[in-house]
py3Dmol code that shows the C-alpha trace and the ligand (Angstrom):
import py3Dmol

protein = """\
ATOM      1  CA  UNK A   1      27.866   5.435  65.220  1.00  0.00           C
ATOM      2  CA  UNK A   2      24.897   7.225  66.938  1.00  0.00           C
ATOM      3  CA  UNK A   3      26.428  10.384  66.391  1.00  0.00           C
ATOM      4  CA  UNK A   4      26.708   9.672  62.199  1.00  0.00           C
ATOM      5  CA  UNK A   5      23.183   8.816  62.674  1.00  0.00           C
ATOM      6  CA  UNK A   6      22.306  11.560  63.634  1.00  0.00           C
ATOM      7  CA  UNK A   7      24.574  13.818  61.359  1.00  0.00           C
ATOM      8  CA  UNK A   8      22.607  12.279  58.576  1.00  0.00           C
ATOM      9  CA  UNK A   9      19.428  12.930  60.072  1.00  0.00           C
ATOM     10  CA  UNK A  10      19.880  16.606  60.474  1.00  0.00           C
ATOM     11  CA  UNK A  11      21.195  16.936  56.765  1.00  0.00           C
ATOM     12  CA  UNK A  12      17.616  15.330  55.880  1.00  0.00           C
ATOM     13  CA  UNK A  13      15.688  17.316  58.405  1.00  0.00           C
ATOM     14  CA  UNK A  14      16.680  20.978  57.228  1.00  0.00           C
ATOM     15  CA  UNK A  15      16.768  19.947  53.509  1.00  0.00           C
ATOM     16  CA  UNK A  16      12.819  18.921  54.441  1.00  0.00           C
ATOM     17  CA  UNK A  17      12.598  22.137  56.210  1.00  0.00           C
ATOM     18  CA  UNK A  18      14.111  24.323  53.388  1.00  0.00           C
ATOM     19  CA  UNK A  19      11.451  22.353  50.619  1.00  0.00           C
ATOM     20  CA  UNK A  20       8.717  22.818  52.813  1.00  0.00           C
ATOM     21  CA  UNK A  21       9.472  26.768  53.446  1.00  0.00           C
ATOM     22  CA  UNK A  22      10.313  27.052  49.740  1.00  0.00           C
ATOM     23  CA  UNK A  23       6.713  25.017  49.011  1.00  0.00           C
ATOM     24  CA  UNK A  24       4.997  27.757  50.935  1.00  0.00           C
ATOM     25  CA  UNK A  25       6.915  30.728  49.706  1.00  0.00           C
ATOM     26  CA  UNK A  26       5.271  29.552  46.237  1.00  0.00           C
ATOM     27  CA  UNK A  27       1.683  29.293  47.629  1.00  0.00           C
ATOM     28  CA  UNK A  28       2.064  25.680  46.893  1.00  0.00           C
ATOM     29  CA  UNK A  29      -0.721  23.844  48.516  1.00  0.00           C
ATOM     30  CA  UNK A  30       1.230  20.524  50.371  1.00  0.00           C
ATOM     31  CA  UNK A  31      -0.403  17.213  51.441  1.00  0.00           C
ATOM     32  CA  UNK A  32       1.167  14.731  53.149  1.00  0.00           C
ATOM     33  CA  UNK A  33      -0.271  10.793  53.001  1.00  0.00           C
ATOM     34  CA  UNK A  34       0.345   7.841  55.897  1.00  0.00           C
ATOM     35  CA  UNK A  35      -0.795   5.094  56.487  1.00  0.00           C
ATOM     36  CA  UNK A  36       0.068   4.999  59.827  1.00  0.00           C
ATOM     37  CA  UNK A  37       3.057   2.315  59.600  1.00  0.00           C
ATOM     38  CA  UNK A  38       6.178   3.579  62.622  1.00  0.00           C
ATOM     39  CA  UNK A  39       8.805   4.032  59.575  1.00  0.00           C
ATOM     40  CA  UNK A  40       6.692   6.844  58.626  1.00  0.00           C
ATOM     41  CA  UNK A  41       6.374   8.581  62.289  1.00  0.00           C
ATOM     42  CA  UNK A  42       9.630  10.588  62.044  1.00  0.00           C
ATOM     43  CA  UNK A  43       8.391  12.071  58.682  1.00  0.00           C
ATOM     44  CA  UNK A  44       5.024  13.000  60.611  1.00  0.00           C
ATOM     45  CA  UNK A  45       6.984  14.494  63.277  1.00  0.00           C
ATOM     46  CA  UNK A  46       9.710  16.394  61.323  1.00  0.00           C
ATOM     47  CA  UNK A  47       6.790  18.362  59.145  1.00  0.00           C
ATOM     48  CA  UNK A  48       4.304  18.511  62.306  1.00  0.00           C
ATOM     49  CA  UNK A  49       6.959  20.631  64.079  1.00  0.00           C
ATOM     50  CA  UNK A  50       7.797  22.954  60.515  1.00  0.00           C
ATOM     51  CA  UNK A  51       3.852  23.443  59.833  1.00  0.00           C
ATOM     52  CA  UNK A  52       1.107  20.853  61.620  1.00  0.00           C
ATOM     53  CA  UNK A  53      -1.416  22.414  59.607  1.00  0.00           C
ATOM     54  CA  UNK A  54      -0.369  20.543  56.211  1.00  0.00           C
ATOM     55  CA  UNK A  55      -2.978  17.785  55.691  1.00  0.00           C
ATOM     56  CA  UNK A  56      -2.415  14.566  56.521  1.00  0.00           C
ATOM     57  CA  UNK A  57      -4.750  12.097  54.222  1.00  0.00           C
ATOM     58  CA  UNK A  58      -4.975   8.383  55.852  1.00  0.00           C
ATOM     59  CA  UNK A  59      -6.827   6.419  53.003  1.00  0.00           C
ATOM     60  CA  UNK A  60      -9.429   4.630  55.118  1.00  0.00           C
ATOM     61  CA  UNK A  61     -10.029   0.645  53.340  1.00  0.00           C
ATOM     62  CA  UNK A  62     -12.436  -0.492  55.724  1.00  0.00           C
ATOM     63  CA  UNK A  63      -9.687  -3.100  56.386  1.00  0.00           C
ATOM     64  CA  UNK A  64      -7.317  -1.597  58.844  1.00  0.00           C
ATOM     65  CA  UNK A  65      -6.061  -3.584  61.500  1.00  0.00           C
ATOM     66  CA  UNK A  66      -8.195  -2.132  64.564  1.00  0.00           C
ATOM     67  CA  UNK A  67      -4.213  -1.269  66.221  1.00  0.00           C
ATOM     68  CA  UNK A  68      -3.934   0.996  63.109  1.00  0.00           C
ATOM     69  CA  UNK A  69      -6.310   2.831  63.919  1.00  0.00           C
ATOM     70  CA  UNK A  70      -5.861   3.328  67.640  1.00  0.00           C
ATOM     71  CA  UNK A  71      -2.273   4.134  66.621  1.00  0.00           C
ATOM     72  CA  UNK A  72      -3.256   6.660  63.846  1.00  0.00           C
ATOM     73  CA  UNK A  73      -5.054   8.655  67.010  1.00  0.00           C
ATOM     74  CA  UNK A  74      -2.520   8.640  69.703  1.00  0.00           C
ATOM     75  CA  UNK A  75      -0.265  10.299  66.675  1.00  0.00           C
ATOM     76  CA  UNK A  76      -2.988  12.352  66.075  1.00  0.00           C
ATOM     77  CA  UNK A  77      -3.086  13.349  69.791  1.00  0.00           C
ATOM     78  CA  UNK A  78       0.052  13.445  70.117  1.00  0.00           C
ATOM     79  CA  UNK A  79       1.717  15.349  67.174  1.00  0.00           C
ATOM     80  CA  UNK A  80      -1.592  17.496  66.776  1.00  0.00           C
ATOM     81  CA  UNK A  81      -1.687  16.478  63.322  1.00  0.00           C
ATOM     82  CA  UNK A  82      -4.367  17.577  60.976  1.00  0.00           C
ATOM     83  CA  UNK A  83      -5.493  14.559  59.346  1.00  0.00           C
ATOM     84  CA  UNK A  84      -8.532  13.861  56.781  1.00  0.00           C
ATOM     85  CA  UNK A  85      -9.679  10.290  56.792  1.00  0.00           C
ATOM     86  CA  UNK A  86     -10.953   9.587  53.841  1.00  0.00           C
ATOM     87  CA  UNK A  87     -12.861   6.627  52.675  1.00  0.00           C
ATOM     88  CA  UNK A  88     -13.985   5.534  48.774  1.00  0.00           C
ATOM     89  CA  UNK A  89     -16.820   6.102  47.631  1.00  0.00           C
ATOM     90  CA  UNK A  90     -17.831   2.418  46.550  1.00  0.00           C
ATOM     91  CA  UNK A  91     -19.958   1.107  49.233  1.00  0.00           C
ATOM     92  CA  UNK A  92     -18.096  -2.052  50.831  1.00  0.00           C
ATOM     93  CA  UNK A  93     -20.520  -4.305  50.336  1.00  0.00           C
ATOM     94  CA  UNK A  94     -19.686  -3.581  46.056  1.00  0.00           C
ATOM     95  CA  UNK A  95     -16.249  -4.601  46.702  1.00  0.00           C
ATOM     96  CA  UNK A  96     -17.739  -8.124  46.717  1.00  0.00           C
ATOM     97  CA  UNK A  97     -18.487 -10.325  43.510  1.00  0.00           C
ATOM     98  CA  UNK A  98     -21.403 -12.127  42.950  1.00  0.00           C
ATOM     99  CA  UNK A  99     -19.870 -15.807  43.980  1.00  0.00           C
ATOM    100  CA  UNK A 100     -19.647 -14.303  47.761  1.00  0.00           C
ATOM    101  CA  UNK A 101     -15.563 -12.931  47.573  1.00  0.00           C
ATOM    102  CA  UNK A 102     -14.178  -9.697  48.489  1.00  0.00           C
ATOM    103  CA  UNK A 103     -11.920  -8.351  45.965  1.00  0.00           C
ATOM    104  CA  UNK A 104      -8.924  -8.455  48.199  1.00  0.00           C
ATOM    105  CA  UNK A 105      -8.360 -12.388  47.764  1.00  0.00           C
ATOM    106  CA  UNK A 106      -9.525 -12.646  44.165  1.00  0.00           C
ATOM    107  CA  UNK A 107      -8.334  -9.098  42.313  1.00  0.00           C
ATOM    108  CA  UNK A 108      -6.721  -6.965  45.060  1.00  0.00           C
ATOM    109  CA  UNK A 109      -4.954  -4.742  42.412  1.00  0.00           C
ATOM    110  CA  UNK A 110      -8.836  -3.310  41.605  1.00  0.00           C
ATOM    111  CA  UNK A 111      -9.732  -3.615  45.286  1.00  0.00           C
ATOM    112  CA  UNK A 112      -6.654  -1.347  45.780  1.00  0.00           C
ATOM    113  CA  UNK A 113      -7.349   0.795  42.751  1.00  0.00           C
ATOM    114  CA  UNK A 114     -10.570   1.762  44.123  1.00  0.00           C
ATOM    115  CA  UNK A 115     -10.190   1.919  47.772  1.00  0.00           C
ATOM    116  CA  UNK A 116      -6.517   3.675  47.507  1.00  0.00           C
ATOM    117  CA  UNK A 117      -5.587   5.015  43.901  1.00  0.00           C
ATOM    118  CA  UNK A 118      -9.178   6.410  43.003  1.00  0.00           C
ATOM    119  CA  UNK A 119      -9.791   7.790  46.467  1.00  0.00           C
ATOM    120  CA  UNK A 120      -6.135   9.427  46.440  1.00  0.00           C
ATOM    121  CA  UNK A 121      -6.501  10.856  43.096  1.00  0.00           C
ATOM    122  CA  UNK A 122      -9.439  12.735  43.599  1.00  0.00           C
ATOM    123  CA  UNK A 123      -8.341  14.226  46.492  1.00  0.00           C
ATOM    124  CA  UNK A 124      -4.354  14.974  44.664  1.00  0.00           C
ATOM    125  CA  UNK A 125      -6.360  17.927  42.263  1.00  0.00           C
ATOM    126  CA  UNK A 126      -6.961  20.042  45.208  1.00  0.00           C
ATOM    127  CA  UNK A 127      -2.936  20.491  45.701  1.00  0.00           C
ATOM    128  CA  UNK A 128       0.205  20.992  44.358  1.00  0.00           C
ATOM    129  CA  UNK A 129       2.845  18.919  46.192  1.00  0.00           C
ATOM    130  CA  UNK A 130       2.257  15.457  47.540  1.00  0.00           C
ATOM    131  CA  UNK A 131       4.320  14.618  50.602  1.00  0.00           C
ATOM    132  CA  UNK A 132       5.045  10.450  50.431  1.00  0.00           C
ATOM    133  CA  UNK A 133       7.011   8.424  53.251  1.00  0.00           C
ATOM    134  CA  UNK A 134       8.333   5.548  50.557  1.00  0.00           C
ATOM    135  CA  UNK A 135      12.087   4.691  51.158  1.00  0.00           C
ATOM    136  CA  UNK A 136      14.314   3.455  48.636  1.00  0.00           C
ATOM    137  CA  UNK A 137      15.389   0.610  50.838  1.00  0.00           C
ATOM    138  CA  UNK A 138      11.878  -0.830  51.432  1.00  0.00           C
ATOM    139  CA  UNK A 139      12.468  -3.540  48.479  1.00  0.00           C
ATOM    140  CA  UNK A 140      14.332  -3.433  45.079  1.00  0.00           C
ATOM    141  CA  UNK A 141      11.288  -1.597  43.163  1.00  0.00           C
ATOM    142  CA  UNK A 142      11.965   1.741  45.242  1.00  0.00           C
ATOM    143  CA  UNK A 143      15.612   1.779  45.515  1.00  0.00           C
ATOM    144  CA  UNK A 144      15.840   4.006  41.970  1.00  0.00           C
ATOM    145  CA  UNK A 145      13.261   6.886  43.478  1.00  0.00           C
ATOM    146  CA  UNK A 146      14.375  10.331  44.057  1.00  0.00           C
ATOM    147  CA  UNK A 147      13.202  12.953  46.330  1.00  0.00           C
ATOM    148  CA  UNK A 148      11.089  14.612  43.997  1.00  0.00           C
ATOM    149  CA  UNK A 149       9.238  13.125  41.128  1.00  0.00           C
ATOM    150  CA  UNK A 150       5.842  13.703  39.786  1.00  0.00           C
ATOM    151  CA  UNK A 151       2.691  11.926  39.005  1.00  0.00           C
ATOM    152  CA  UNK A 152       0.672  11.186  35.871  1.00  0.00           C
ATOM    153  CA  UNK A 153      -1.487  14.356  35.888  1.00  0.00           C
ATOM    154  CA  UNK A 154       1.671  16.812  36.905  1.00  0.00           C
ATOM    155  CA  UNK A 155       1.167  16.950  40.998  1.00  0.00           C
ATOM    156  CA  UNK A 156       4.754  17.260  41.958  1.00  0.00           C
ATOM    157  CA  UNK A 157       5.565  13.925  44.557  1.00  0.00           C
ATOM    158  CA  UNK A 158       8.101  14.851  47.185  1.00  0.00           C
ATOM    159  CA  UNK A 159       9.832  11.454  49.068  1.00  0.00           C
ATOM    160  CA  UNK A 160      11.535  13.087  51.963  1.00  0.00           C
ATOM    161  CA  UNK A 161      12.184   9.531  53.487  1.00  0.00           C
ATOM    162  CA  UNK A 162      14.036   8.186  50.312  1.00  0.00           C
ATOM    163  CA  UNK A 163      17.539   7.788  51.791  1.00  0.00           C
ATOM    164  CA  UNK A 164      16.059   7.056  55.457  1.00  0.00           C
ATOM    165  CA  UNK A 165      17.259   3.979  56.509  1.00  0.00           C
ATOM    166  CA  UNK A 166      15.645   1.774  59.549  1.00  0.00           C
ATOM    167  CA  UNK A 167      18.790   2.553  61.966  1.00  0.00           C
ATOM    168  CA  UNK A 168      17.567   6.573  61.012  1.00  0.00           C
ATOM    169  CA  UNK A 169      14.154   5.318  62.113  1.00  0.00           C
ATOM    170  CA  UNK A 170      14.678   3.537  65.387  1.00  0.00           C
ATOM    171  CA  UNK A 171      17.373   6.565  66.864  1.00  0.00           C
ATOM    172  CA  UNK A 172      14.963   9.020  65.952  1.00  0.00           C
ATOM    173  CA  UNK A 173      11.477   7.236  67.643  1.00  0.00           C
ATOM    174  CA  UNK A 174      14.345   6.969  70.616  1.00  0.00           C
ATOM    175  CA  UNK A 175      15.256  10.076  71.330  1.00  0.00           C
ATOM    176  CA  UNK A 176      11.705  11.557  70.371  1.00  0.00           C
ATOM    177  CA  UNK A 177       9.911   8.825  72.451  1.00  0.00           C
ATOM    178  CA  UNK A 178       7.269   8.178  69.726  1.00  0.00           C
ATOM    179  CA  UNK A 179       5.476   4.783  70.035  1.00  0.00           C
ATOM    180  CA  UNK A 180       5.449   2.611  67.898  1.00  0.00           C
ATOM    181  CA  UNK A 181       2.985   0.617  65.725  1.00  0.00           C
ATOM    182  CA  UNK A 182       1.052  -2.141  68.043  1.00  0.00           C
ATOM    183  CA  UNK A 183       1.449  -4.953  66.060  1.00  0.00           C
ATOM    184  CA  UNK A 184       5.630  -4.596  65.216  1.00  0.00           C
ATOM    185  CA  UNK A 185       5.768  -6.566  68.730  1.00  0.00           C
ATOM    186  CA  UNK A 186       4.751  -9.505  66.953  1.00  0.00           C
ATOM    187  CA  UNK A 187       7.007  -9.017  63.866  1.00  0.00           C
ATOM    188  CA  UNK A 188       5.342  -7.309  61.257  1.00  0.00           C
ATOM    189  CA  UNK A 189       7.320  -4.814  59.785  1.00  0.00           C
ATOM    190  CA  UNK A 190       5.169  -3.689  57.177  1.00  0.00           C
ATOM    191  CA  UNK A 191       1.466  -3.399  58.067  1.00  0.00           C
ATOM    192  CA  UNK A 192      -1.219  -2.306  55.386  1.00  0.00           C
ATOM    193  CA  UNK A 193      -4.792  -3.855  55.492  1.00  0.00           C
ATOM    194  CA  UNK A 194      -5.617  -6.568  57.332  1.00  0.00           C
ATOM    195  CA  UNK A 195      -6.630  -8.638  54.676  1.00  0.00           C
ATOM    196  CA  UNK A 196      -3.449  -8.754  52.764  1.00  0.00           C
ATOM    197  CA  UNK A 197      -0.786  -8.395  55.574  1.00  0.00           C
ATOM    198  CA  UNK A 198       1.452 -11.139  56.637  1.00  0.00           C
ATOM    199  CA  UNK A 199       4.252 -11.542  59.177  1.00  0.00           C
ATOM    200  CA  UNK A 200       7.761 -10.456  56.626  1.00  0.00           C
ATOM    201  CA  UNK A 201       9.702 -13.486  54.927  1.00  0.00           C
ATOM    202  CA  UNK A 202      12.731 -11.609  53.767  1.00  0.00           C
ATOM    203  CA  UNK A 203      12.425  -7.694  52.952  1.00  0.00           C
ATOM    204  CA  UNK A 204      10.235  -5.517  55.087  1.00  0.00           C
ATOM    205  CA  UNK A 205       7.273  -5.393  52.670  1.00  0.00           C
ATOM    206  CA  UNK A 206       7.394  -9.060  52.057  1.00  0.00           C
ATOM    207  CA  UNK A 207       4.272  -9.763  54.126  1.00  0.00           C
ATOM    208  CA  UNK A 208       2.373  -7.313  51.974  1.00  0.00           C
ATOM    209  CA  UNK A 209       0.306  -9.307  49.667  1.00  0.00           C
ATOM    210  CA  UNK A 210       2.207 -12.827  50.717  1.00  0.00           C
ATOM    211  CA  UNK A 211       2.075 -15.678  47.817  1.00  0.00           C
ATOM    212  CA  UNK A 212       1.059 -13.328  44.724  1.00  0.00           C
ATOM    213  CA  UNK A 213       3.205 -11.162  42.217  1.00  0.00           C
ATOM    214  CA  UNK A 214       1.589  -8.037  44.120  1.00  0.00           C
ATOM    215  CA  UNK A 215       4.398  -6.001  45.816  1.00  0.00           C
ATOM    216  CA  UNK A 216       2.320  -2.257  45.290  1.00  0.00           C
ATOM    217  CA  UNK A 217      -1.260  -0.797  46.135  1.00  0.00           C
ATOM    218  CA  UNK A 218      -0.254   1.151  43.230  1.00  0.00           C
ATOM    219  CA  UNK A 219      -0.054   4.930  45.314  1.00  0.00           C
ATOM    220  CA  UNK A 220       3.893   4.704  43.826  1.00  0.00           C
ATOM    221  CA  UNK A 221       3.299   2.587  40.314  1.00  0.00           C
ATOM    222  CA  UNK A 222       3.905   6.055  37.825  1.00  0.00           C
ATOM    223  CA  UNK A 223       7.572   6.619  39.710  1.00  0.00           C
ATOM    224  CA  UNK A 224       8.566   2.697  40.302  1.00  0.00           C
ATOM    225  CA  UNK A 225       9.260   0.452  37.263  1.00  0.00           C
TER     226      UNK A 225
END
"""
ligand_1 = """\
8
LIG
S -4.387 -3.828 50.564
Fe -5.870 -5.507 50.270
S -7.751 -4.945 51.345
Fe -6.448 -3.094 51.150
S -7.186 -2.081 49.367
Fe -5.497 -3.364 48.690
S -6.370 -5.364 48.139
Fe -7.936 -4.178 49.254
"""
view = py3Dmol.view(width=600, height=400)
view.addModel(protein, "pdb")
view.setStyle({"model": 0}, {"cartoon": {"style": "trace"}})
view.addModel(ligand_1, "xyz")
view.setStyle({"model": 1}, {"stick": {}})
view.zoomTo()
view.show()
């Protein structure tokens, strides 16, 4: 079984490889975004070892769980990634209303739009390829992605984790040794901003906006129906 494992893993590791080389032959400019989460560590790794100069863009709310962030540097230190943090420019104190609420608990698609979607789209002119760790098994709105796709404006999306599967995931933080997120010791499985993260009810992102229709930040809404 551990041996089919990791059959499939190699298949997905030198098609990576191959894109990424391909990418570069074309003077495509490559970004890769995380949010720090330990499904998305192999990805990290796999392109950290084929070129660990490719940008890594962690989306900085202001609402991390403080164990995202310590995680997000020991990868950092340890995979000697180059990441840019970067933050929105809406000051946080705007991201309340008037009546006292933040706009996570009473209109977290615009808190998302601004903190996540604006601040990602600015930064998506300045390359060619983005590099996305979404996995068609994380819930029934991803399962139709492919690996490549593209996004409104024309920046070609590459999902090298699409047929990754959370047996992929564990062998390969195994044998690699990677740690883990913090907080999965307590059961979360998916773990965005504090705010709007919950322990999982059935599928992995089901703690990821708990009680409302919200199941996306909206980084993915152009490629998921
Ligand atoms: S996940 Fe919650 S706190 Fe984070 S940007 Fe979206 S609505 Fe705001």
């Amino acid at each position: 079984m551990i041996k089919e494992i990791w059959e499939k893993i190699e298949v997905e590791v030198s098609f990576v490889e191959s894109y990424i080389n391909q990418c570069k032959k074309e003077n495509k400019r490559l970004f890769m975004s995380s949010s720090f989460q330990t499904h998305s560590i192999p990805m990290l790794h796999i392109i950290s070892n084929i070129d660990n100069t490719i940008p890594v863009i962690f989306l900085d709310t202001g609402f991390h769980f403080p164990e995202t962030i310590v995680y997000r540097n020991i990868i950092q230190k340890e995979l000697e990634l180059n990441i840019l943090t970067v933050k929105s420019d809406v000051a946080k104190i705007d991201l309340m209303r008037d009546d006292g609420k933040f706009l996570f608990s009473c209109d977290p698609d615009l808190c998302c739009r601004i903190n996540k979607v604006n601040t990602l789209e600015k930064i998506r002119r300045d390359y060619d390829v983005w590099i996305t760790g979404v996995r068609a098994d994380q819930n029934n709105k991803r399962k139709d992605l492919k690996y490549i796709g593209s996004t409104s404006d024309g920046t070609e999306r590459f999902h090298p984790m699409i047929n990754w599967t959370d047996k992929m995931v564990n062998a390969y933080i195994h044998k690699t040794k990677l740690p883990s997120h913090p907080l999965e010791r307590y059961g979360y499985t998916s773990i965005g901003c504090a705010p709007c993260t919950t322990k999982p009810t059935h599928d992995q992102r089901s703690g990821r906006w708990a009680g409302s229709q919200k199941t996306e930040c909206g980084l993915h809404s152009n490629v998921i129906s």
